[in-house]
KEPALUM-989535 format. One line per field, with one value per residue (C-alpha): residue in three letters; x, y, z. Coordinates in pm, 1 decimal. Layout:
BEGIN
rest <- c(ALA;...)
x <- c(X;...)
y <- c(Y;...)
z <- c(Z;...)
REM end
This chain:
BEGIN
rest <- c(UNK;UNK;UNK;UNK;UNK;UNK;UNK;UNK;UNK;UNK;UNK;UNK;UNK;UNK;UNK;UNK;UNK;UNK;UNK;UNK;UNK;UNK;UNK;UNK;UNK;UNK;UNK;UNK;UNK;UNK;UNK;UNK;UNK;UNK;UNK;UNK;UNK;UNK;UNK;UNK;UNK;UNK;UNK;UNK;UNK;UNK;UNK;UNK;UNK;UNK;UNK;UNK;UNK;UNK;UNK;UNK;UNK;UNK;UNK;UNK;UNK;UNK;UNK;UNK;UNK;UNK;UNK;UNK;UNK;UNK;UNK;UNK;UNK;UNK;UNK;UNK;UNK;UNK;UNK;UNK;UNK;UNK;UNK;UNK;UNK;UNK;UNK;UNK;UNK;UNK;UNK;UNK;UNK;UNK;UNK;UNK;UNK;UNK;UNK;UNK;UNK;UNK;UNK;UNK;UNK;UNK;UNK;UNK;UNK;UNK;UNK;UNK;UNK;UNK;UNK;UNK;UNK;UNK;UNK;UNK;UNK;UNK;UNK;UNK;UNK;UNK;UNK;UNK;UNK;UNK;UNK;UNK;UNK;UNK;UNK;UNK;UNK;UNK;UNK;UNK;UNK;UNK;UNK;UNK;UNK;UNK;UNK;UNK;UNK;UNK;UNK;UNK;UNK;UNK;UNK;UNK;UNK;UNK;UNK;UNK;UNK;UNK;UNK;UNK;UNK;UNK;UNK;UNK;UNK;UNK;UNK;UNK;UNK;UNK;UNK;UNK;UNK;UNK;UNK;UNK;UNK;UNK;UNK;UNK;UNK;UNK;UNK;UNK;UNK;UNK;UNK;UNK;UNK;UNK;UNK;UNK;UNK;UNK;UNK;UNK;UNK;UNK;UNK;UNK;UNK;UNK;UNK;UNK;UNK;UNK;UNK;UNK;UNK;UNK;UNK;UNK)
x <- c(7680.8;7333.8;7214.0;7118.6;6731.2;6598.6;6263.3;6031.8;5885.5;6209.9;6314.5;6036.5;6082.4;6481.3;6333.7;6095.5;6367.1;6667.0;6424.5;6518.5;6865.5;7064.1;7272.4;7644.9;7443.8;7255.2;7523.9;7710.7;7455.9;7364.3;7703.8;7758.7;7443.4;7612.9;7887.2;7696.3;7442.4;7165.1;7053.7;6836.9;6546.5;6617.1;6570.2;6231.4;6076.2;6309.8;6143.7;5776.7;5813.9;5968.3;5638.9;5434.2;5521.2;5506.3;5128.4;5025.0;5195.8;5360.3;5456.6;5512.7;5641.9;5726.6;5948.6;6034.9;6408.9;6654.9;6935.3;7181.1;6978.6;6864.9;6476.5;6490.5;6647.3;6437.4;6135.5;6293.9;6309.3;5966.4;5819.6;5764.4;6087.6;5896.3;5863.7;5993.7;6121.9;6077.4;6310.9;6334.3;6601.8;6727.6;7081.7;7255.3;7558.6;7321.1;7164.7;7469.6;7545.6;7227.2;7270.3;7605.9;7412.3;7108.8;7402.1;7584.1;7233.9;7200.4;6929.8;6909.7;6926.1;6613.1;6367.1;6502.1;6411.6;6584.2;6493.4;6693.5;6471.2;6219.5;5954.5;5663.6;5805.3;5833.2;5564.3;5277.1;5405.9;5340.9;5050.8;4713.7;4621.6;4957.7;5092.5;5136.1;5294.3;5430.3;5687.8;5761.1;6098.9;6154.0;6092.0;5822.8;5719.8;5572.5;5480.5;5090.9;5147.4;5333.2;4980.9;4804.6;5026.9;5009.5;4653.6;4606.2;4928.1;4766.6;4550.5;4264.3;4424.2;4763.0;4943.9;5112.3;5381.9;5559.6;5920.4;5963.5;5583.6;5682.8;5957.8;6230.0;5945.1;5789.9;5476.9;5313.5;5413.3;5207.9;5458.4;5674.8;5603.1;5871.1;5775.6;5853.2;5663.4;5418.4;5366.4;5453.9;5144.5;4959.3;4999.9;4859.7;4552.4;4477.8;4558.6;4298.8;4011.3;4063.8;3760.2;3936.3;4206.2;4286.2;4619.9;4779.9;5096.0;5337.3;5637.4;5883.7;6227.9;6167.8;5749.2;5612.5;5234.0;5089.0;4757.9;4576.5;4356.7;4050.2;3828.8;3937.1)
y <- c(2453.7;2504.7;2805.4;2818.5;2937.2;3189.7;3178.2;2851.9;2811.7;2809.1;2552.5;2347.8;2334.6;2251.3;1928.5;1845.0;1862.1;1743.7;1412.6;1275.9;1180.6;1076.0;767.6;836.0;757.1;1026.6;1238.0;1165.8;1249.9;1585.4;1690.4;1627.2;1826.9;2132.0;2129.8;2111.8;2390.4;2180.2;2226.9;1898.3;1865.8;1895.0;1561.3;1631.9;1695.9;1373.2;1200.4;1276.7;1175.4;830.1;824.2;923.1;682.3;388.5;530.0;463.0;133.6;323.8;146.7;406.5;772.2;1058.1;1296.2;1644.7;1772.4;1451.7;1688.7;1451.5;1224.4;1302.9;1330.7;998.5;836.6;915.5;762.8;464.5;329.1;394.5;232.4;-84.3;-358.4;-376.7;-15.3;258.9;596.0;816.3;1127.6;1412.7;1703.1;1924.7;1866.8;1525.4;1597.8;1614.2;1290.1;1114.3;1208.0;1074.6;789.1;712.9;764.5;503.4;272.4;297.1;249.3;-87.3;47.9;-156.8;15.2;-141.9;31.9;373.5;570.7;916.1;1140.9;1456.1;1746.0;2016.6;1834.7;2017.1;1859.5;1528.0;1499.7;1530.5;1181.6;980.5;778.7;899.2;795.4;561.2;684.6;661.2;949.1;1294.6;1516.1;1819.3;2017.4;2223.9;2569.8;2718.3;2934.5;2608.9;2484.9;2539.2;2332.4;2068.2;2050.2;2027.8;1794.3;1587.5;1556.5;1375.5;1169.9;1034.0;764.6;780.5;816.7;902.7;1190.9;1532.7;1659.7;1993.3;2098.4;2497.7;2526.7;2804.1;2955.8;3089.9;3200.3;3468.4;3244.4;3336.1;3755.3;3932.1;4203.8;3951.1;3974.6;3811.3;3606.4;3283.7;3363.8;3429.2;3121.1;2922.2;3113.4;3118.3;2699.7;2712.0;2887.1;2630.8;2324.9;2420.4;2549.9;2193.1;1985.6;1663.0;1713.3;1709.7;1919.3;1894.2;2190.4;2057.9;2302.2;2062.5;2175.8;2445.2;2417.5;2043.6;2044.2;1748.2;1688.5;1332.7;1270.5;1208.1;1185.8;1184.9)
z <- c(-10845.1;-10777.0;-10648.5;-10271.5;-10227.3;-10133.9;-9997.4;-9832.4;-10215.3;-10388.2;-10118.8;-10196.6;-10547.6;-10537.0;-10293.7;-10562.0;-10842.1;-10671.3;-10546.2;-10894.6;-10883.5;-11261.3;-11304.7;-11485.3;-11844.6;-11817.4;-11652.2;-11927.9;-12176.4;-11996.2;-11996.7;-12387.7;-12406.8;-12250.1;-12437.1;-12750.2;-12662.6;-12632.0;-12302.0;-12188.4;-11978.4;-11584.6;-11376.2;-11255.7;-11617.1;-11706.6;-11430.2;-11515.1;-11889.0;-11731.9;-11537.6;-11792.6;-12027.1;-11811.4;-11674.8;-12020.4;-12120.6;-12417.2;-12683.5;-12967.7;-12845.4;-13049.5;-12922.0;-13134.9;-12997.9;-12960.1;-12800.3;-12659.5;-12576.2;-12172.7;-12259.4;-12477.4;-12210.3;-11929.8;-12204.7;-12321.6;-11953.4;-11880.1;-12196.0;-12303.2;-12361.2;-12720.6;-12723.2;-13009.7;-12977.4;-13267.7;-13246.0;-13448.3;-13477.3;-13736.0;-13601.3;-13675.0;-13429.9;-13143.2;-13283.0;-13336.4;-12959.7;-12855.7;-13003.4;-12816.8;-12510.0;-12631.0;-12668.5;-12331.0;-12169.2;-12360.1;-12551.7;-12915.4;-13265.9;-13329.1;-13024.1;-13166.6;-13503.3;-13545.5;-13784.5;-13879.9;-14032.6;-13907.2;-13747.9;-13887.2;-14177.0;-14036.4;-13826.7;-14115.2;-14189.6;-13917.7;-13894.3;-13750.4;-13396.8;-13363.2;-13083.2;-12686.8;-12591.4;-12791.1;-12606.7;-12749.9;-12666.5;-12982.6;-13126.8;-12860.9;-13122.0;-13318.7;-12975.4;-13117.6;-13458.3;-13269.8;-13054.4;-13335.6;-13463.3;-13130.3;-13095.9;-13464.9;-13387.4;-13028.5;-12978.3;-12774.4;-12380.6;-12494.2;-12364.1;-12553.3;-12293.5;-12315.4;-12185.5;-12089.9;-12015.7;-11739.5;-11998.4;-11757.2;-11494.9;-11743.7;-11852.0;-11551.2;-11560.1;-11813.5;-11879.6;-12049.2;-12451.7;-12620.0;-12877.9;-12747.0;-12415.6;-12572.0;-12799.3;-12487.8;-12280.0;-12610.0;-12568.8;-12270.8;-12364.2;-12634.9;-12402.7;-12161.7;-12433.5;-12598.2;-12512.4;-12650.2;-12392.7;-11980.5;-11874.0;-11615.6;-11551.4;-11335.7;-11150.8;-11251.2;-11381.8;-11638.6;-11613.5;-11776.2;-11948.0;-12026.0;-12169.3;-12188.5;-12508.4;-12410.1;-12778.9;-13148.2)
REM end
């Protein structure tokens, strides 16, 4: 059960996240999630990658964390019917889960590629400037090489999206050092010093940055 809020802000935010409501698919495929320890992204960030990928028309999308399969849903319905998902995770249970999931949403075998492995070691070989859209919902301490990664992978007007970009609500306190806080603030740094790209942070679920490409 959620908890109740708080304060006028945290009421706010619980409108803005609870506004995106989850067929039984994805209910499903959340709950398999849990029980695996792969904790998926929250509706709202589900909800803006649906967006996103239907703003751009995408046709090719990379995504680096399948879990169980609630992020890949939320993108497969927002790109094109021609459209592929390419998803990598180093565990093949979570995959194989996902892929039940891609199944009961009448999603074809052939509009999804899943790759098992570390995807700094995947990622190096896909193809230049071939992609729509890259989400990234992996280690946040490789949250800067999957950037890098995401920029060379993007054509021209795609869009690099990142899950956790407010990390548990310590991004934003200073005190907070941990290592992956600090790659994940670190991420932001570089997002906004990039001259070939145009954030946008969004308070959505566990913090969403996104980043269109504007220049090679």
């Amino acid at each position: 059960m959620a908890e109740t809020p708080t304060s006028p802000l945290e009421a706010t935010l619980a409108y803005a996240e609870e506004f995106h409501t989850e067929d039984e698919i994805l209910l499903t495929a959340r709950q398999r999630g849990a029980e695996v320890g792969a904790p998926p992204i929250l509706p709202g960030g589900g909800a803006a990658l649906c967006f996103l990928a239907t703003a751009v028309n995408a046709r090719a999308v990379v995504e680096i964390g399948t879990g169980c399969g609630v992020s890949g849903l939320w993108l497969l319905r927002g790109m094109r019917q021609d459209g592929t998902l390419t998803s990598v995770d180093v565990e093949p249970e979570h995959q194989r889960l996902a892929r039940q999931s891609f199944a009961q949403a009448g999603f074809s075998g052939g509009r999804i590629r899943l790759i098992t492995g570390r995807a700094l070691d995947v990622l190096p070989r896909l193809s230049d400037g071939g992609y729509d859209l890259v989400f990234c919902d992996g280690a946040q301490q490789e949250y800067g090489d999957y950037l890098a990664e995401a920029v060379r992978l993007l054509r021209p007007g795609g869009i690099v999206v990142f899950d956790n970009a407010l990390w548990n609500n310590r991004v934003a306190d200073p005190a907070q050092r941990d290592p992956d806080t600090v790659a994940v603030r670190e991420l932001g740094k570089l997002v906004r010093s990039d001259e070939r790209l145009r954030p946008l942070m969004m308070p959505l679920g566990d913090g969403i940055l996104a980043a269109i490409k504007l220049t090679d």
